[in-house]
C-alpha positions as CSV (number, residue, x, y, z in Angstrom):
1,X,14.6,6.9,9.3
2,X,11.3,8.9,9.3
3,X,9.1,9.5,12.5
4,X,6.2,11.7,12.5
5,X,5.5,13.6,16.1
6,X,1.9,14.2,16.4
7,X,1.7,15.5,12.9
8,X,-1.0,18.5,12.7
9,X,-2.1,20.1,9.5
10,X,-5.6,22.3,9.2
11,X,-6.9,24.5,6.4
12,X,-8.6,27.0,7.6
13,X,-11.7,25.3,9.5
14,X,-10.7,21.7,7.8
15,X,-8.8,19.5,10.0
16,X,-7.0,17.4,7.1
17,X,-4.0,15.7,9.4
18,X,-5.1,15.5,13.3
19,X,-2.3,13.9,15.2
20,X,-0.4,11.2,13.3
21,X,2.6,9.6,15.5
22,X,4.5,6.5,13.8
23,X,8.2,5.6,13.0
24,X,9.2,4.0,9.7
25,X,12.7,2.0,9.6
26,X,15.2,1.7,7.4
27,X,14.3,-1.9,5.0
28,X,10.8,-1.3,5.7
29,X,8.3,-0.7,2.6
30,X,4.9,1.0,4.6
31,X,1.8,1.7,2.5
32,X,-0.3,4.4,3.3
33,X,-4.0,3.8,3.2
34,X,-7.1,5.7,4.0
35,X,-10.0,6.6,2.0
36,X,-9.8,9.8,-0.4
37,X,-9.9,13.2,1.8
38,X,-8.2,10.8,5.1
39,X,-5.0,12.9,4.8
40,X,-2.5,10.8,3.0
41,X,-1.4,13.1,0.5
42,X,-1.2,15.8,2.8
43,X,0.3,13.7,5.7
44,X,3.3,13.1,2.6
45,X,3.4,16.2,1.5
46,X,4.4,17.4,5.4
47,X,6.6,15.1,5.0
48,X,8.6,16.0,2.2
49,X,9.2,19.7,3.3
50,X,6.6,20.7,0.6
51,X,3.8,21.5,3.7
52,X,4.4,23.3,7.0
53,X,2.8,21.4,9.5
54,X,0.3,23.2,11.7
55,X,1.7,21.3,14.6
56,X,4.1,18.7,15.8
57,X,6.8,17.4,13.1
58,X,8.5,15.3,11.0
59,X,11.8,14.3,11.5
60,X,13.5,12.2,8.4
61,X,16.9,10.7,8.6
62,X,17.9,13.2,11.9
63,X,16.7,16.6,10.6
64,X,13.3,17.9,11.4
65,X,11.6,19.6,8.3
66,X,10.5,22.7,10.1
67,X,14.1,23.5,10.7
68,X,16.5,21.8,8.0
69,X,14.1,21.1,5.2
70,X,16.6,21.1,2.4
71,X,18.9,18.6,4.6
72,X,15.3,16.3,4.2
73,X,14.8,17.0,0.4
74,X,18.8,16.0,-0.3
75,X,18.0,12.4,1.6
76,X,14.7,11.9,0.2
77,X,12.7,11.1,-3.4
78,X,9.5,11.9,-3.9
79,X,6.8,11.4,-6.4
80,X,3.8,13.3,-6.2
81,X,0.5,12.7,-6.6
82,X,-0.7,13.3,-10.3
83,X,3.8,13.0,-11.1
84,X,4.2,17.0,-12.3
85,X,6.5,17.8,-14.7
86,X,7.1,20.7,-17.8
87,X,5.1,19.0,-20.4
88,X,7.0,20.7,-23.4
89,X,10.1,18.7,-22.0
90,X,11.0,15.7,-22.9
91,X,12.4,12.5,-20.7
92,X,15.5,13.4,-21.8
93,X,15.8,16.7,-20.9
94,X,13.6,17.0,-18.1
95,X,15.7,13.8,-15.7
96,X,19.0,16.3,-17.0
97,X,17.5,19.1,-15.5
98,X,16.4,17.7,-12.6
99,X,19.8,15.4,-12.0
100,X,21.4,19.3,-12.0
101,X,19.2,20.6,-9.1
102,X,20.8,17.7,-7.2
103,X,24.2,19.1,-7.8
104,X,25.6,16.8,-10.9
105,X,27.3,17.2,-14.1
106,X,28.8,16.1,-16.9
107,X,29.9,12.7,-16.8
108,X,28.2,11.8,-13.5
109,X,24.9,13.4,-14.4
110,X,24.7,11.1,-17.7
111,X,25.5,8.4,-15.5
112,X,22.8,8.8,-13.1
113,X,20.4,9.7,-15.8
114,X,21.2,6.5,-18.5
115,X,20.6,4.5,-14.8
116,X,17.0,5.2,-13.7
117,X,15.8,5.4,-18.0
118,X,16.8,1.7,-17.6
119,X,15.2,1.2,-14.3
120,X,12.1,2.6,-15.4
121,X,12.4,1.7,-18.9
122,X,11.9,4.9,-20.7
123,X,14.5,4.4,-23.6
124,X,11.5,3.8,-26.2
125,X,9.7,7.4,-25.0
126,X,13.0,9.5,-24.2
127,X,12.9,12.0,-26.8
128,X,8.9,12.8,-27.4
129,X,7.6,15.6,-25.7
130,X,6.2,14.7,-22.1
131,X,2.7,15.9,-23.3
132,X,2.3,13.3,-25.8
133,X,3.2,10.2,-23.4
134,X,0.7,8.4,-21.9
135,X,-0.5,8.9,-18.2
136,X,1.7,5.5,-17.4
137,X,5.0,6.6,-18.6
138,X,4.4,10.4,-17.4
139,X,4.2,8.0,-14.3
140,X,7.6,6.6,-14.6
141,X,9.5,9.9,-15.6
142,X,8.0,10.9,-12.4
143,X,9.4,7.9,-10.4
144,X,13.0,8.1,-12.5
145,X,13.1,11.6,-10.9
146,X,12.7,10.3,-7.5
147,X,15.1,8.0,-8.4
148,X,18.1,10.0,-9.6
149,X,20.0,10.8,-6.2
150,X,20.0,7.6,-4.8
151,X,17.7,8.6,-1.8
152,X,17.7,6.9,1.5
153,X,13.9,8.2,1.5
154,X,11.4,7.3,-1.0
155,X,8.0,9.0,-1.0
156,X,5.4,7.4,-3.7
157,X,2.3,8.8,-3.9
158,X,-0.1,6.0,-6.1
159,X,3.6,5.1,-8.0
160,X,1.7,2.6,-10.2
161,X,-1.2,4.8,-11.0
162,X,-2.0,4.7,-14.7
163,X,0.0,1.9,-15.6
164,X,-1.3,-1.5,-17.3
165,X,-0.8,-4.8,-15.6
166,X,2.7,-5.6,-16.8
167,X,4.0,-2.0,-15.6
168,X,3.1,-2.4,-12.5
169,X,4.2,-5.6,-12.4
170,X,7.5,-4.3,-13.4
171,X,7.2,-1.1,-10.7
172,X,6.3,-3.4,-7.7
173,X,9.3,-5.1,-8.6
174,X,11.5,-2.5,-8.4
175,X,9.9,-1.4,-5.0
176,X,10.0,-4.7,-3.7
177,X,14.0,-4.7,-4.8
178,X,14.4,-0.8,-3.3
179,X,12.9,-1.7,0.2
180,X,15.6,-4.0,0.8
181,X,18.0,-1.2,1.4
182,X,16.1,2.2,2.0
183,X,13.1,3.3,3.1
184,X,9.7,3.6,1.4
185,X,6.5,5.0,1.9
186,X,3.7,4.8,-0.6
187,X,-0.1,5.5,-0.6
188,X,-1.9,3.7,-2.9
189,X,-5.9,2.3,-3.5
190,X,-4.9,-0.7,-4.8
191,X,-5.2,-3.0,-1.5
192,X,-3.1,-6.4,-3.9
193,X,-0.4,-3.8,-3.8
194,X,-0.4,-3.6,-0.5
195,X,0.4,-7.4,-0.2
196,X,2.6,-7.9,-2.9
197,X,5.1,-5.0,-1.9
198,X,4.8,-3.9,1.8
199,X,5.9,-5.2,5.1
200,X,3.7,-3.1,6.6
201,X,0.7,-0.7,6.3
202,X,-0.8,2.3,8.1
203,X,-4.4,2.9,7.4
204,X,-5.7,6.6,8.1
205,X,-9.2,8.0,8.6
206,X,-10.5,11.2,9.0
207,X,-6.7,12.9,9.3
208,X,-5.9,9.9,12.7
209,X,-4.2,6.3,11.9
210,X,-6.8,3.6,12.6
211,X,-4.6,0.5,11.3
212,X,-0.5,0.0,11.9
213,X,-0.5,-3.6,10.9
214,X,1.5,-5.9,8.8
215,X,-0.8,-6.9,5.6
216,X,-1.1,-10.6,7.4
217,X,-1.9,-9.1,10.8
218,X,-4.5,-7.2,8.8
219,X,-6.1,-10.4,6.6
220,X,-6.3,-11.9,10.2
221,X,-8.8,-9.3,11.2
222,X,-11.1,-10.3,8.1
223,X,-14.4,-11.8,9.4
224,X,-13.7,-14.8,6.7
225,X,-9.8,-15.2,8.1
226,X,-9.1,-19.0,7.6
227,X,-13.1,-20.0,6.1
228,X,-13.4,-22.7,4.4
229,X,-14.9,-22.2,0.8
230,X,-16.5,-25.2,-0.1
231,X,-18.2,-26.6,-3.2
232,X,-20.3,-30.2,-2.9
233,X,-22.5,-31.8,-4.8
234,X,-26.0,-30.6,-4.4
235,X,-27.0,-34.2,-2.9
236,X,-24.9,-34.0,0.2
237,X,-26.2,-30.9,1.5
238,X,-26.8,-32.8,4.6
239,X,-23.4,-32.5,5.6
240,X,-23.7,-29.1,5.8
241,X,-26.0,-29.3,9.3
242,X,-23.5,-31.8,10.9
243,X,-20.4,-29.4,9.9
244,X,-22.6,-25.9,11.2
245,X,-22.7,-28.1,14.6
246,X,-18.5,-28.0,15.0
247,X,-17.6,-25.8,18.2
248,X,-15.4,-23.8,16.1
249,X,-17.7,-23.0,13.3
250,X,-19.6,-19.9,13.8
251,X,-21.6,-19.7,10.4
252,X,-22.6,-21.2,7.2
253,X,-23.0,-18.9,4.3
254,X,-24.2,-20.6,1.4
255,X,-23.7,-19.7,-2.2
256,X,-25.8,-19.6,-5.5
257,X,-26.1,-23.6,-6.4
258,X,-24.2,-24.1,-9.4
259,X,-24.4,-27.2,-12.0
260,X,-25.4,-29.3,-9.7
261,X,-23.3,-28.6,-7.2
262,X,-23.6,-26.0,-3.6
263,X,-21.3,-23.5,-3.1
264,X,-20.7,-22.0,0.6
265,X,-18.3,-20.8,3.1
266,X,-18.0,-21.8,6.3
267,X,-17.0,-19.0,8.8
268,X,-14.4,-20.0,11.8
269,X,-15.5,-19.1,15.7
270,X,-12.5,-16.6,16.6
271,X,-10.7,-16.9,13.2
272,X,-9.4,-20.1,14.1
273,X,-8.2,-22.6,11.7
274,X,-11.0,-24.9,10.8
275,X,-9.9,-26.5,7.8
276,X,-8.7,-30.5,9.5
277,X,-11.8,-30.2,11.4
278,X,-14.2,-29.6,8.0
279,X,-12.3,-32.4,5.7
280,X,-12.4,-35.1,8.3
281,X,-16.0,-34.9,8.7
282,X,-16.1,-34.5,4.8
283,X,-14.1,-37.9,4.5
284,X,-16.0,-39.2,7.7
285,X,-19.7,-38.6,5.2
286,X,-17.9,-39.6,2.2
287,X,-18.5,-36.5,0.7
288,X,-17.4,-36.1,-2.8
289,X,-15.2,-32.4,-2.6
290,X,-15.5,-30.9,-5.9
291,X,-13.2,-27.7,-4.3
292,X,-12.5,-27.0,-1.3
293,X,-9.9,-23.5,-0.6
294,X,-9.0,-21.9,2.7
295,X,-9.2,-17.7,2.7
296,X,-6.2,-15.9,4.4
297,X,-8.5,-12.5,4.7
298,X,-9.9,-9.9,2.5
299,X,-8.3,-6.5,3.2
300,X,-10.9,-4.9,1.2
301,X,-13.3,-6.6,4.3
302,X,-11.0,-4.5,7.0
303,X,-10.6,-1.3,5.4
304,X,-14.2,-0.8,5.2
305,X,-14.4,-1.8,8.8
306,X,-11.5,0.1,10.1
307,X,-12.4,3.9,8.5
308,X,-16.0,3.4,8.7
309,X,-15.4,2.6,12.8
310,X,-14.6,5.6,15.3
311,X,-11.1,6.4,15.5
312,X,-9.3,4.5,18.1
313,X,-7.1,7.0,20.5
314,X,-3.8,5.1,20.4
315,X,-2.6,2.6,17.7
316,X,-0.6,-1.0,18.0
317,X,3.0,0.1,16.8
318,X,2.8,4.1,16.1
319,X,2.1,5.7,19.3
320,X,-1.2,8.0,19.3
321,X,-3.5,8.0,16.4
C-alpha cells in the first residue's frame, strides 16, 4: 500500500530525510519514531503530496506522488502535526466543508459527517467555535477529518497528542480497530503507544531508519530483556553470590534496600530466559520471595541506543536506511 524509494528531502544546506526505503502493507499499523528534528514529520509530509521530495519517491496505493498526487490525497487521511483547522469554525461546519472537498453532498455528506462525530465523540463540542475547544478535542476534529472518506491510507502525526488518559484510550482503540482493514502510519513520542497499537515500528535518526522491528523484536534488544527483578529479604543476601555464579547470568544490579527487604535485577547472558534457573535455586536456599517479575524489555532502553548509535547502512525489513 505505501513504499517509499530512497526518500530524499534537503532544505537548503539541511539534510532533513536522507534516503528512507521501506514498504508498509495493507492491515499493518507502523509507528514512526525518531527523536525531534529525525525527519518524521517531513518523511509524512512527502508522503502525503504536501512535500516534493528532493529525490526518490513515494508510491501509495499504485500512484507515485510526484506524478498523480491528487490520485494519493483521494486514497489517503491525514492528520497533521499540531491538527490545523479555521478556528472561527465550528466541528460542525468545518467536517461539512471538508466532507465537500471530498466530493459529497446532501444526504451522503450528513451521513459521513454524523459517522466520524460518533467515532470521535465530538457530539458534546459540535457547535462551539474550534478556538474555544481544548487542544484534545481540536485533536479529534482533526482525526474526524482524516476520517471522513473512508481512506485506505491513514497518516497520524502524534493522533493522541493533547488528550487525557481516557481519550487516548478511546483513540488507540479506534486505531487498533482501523489497522485491521487499512493501513496506518503514525509518529508518535509515546513509546506504550507503540506497544498497545502497532504491529510494527520504524525508528529514524538523523533523516536514515535505524530500527524496522516489530515492538517485541525491539523489547528483545533491551539489555534487561527477560531479567529477573527480584525482591528478598535483606537476610538472604547470600543467595545473591550463588545466583551471580549461573552461566547464564551476566550481572547483578542491586537496588536501594527497602523495609527490610533487597531489591535487585538480575541481568541474563545473551537475553536468555533465566527465570526456572533463578527460582530453583531460590526454592533450593529456601529463600522467602517477597516478588519476583520477569521484564519483556524497555523500549525507552533501545531508542536511546538505536539514534544515539551511527546509522546502520541497510535495515532488517525496509531495504537501505
Amino acid at each position: 500500500m505505501i513504499e517509499l524509494r530512497d526518500l530524499h528531502r534537503s532544505f537548503g544546506p539541511v539534510v532533513a530525510v536522507d534516503g528512507i526505503s521501506m514498504s508498509v502493507g495493507r492491515g499493518e499499523v507502523l509507528g514512526f519514531l525518531g527523536p525531534n528534528g529525525a525527519g518524521k514529520s517531513t518523511t509524512m509530509k512527502m508522503i502525503t503530496g504536501f512535500l516534493t521530495p528532493t529525490s526518490g519517491t513515494a508510491v501509495v496505493d499504485g500512484h507515485d506522488v510526484r506524478t498523480a498526487s491528487l490520485a494519493v490525497r483521494r486514497v489517503l487521511g491525514y492528520l497533521p502535526e499540531g491538527a490545523p483547522a479555521y478556528p472561527d469554525m465550528t466541528p460542525a461546519g468545518f467536517l461539512r466543508w471538508a466532507a465537500e472537498i471530498r466530493g459529497f453532498r446532501g444526504v451522503e455528506r450528513a451521513r459521513r459527517v454524523d459517522a466520524v462525530v460518533g467515532r470521535v465523540q465530538l457530539e458534546s463540542v459540535l457547535h462551539q467555535p474550534i478556538e474555544t475547544l481544548s487542544k484534545g478535542f481540536k485533536r479529534r476534529v482533526g482525526l474526524a477529518q482524516a476520517l471522513l472518506h473512508d481512506p485506505a491510507v491513514l497518516i497520524l502525526d502524534e493522533p493522541t497528542d493533547g488528550l487525557d488518559p481516557n481519550q487516548k484510550h478511546e483513540v488507540r482503540n479506534l486505531i487498533r480497530a482501523l489497522g485491521s482493514e487499512k493501513t496506518v502510519i503514525l509518529s508518535t513520542h509515546i513509546l506504550e503507544e507503540v506497544e498497545a497499537v502497532c504491529t510494527r515500528a520504524v525508528i529514524i535518526a538523523r533523516g536514515r531508519i535505524v530500527a524496522d522491528k516489530t515492538p517485541a523484536e525491539l523489547q528483545a534488544m533491551s539489555r534487561v530483556h527477560n531479567a529477573v527483578r527480584l525482591r528478598i529479604p535483606r537476610g538472604s543476601g547470600a543467595v545473591l553470590d550463588e545466583l551471580g555464579r549461573l552461566a547464564s547470568v551476566s550481572a547483578i544490579e542491586r537496588g536501594a534496600d527497602e523495609e527490610g527487604h533487597i531489591a535487585c535485577t538480575i541481568l541474563p547472558r545473551n537475553g536468555r530466559p533465566i527465570v526456572a534457573e533463578v527460582s530453583r535455586v531460590l526454592q533450593q536456599k529456601g529463600v522467602e520471595v517477597d516478588g519476583l517479575s520477569v521484564e519483556a524489555g524497555r523500549l525507552d532502553e533501545v531508542f536511546r541506543t538505536v539514534t544515539t548509535a551511527p546509522a546502520p547502512t541497510t535495515t532488517a525489513k525496509g531495504g537501505k536506511a
